[in-house]
N, C-alpha and C positions, 0 to 999 in steps of 0.2 A: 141610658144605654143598657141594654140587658144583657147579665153574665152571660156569656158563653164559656163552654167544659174546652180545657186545653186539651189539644191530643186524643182525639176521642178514641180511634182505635187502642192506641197503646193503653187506653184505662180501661175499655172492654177489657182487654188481656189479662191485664192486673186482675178484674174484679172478676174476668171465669177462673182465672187460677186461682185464688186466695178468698173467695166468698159462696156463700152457697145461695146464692142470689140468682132468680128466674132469669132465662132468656128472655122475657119482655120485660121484667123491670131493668136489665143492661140496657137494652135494643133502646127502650123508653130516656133513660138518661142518658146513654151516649149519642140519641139519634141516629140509629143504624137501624137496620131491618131486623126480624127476630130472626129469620133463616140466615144471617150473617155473621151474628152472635152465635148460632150454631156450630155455621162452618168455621169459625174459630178456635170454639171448643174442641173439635175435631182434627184441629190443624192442617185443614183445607185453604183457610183463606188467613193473612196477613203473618206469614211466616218471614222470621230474620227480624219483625219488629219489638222493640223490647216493651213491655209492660210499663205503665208509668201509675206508680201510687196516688192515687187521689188525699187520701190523707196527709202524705207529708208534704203534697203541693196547696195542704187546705180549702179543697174545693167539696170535700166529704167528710164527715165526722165518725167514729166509729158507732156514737150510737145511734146515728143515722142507719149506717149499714145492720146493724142491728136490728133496728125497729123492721128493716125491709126485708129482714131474714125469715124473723118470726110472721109478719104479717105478707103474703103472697102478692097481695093487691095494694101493698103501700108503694109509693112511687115517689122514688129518691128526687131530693133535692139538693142545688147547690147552698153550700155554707157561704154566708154573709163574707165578702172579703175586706179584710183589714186595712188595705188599702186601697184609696178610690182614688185611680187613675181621670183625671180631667177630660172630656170630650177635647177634643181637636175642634177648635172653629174655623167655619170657612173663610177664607181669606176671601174679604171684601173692597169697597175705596179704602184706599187711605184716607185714614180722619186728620184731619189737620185743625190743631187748637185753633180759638179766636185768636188766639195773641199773636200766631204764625202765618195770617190769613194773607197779609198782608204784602208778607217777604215772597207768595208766590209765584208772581209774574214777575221777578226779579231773577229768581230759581229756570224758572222754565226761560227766560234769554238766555240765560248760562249755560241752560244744556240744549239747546237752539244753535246758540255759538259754537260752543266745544265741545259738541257729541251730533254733530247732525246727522247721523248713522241714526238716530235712534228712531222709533216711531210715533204718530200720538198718543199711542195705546201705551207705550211704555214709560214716555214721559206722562201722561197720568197716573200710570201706577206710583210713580217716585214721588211726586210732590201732592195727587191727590185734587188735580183741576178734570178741566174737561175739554173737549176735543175744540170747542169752540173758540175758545179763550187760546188755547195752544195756534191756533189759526191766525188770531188776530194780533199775535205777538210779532209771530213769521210775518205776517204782511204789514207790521206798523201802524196797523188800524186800531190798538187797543185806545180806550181811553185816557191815558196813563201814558200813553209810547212814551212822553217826552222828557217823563222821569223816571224812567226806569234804569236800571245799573245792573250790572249782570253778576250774582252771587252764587257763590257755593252752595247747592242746597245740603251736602252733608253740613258746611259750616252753619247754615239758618238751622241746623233740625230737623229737616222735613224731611229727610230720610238718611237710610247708614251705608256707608263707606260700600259696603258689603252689597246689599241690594242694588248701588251702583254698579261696580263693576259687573255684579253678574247681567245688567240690564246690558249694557254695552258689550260683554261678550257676546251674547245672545246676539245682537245686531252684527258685528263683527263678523258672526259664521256668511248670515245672508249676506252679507257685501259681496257683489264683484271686485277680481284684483283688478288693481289700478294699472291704467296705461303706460305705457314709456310718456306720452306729454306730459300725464297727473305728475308721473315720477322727477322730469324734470334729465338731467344732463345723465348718462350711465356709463358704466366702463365699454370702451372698446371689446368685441370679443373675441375669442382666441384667434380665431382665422384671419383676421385684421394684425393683429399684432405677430404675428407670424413671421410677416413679411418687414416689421420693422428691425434694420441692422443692429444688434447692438453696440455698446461704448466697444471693449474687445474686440470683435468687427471692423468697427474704425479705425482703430488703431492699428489694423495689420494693412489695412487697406492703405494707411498715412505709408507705413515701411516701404509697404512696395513700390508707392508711389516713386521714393526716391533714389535716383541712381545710382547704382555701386562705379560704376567709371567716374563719375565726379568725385565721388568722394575719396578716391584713391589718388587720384589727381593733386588733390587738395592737400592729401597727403605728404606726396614726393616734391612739392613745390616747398613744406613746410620744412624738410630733411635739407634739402637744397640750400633753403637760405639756411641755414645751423650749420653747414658744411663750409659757406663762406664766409660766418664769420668766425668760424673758429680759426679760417687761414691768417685772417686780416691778424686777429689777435697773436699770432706766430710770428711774425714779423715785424 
């Protein structure tokens, strides 16, 4: 991978304030145009931007800048960096050791069974099979159907916890919501229940039901007999 210069305008800036270094040897290392590096100088173009040192971010040396001071037609290079940042690899199949080859079609029932949201494309990415194989599991046709047992692929190895759930979010977004049948029994809704009396309700409904004339009745019948036997007792 080949260095690239950080921040190239902000080190033009640096290097027309602070260097006596040509319009085309800047233009040449920052990759900018020479009539650029001009209007810079001038303060025409990339104003409010701050200068950034090439030296103490170690991408220039001073006797670099030096040597390109004295010589008109020397043409600055980047300093070697101290630290070498790894390429990024593309992310390919998943490799699956010989020793894990085996637990696959085990792996892929398991998330057949209890992720069927998912697709074949993404159950290949997790376990690292193929679209054909994921077919023949779904329809019973593998070689193997009849011992197969359905496993954790985070538990087997073949892939992390992590990379799970992000596969099954992923799926999750493209689902449709589920039906009231999928869902199964739901709450009544408010305008239903509305209309149901409540317990209090009842209760006043029982009161009125019953009547104040009996009950008084019931009353003066009860005074009555207490009044006769209070006589008997008198006597």
């Amino acid at each position: 991978m080949a260095q690239q210069l950080l921040m190239p305008k902000a080190t033009a800036i640096w290097l027309v304030d602070n260097t006596a270094l040509s319009f085309d040897q800047i233009a040449q290392f920052c990759k900018l145009h020479p009539l650029e590096v001009k209007a810079i100088a001038d303060g025409e173009a990339a104003q409010g931007i701050k200068g950034l040192d090439p030296i103490s971010t170690g991408q220039l040396s001073r006797d670099e800048i030096a040597r390109a001071e004295a010589n008109p037609n020397h043409k600055l290079k980047l300093s070697e960096p101290k630290v070498r940042v790894p390429e990024s690899k593309r992310r390919g199949p998943r490799y699956t050791p010989v020793s894990k080859r085996q637990d696959r079609p085990n792996a892929i029932l398991w998330l057949v069974r209890n992720h069927p949201e998912l697709k074949d494309a993404q159950i290949s990415r997790l376990v690292g099979t193929t679209k054909s194989t994921i077919e023949q599991i779904r329809d019973r046709t593998h070689w193997n159907s009849t011992n197969l047992a359905p496993m954790d692929p985070v538990t087997l190895g073949l892939c992390s916890q992590i990379d799970l759930d992000m596969e099954v979010e992923k799926a999750a977004k493209g689902r449709p919501l589920p039906t009231a049948a999928e869902i199964g029994a739901t709450l009544q809704s408010a305008h239903e229940t509305e209309k149901l009396p409540t317990g209090f309700e009842r209760e006043e409904e029982k009161e009125k039901e019953i009547d104040a004339d009996a009950v008084f009745a019931k009353l003066k019948s009860l005074k009555s007999t207490t009044r006769d036997e209070d006589e008997d007792d008198q006597y």
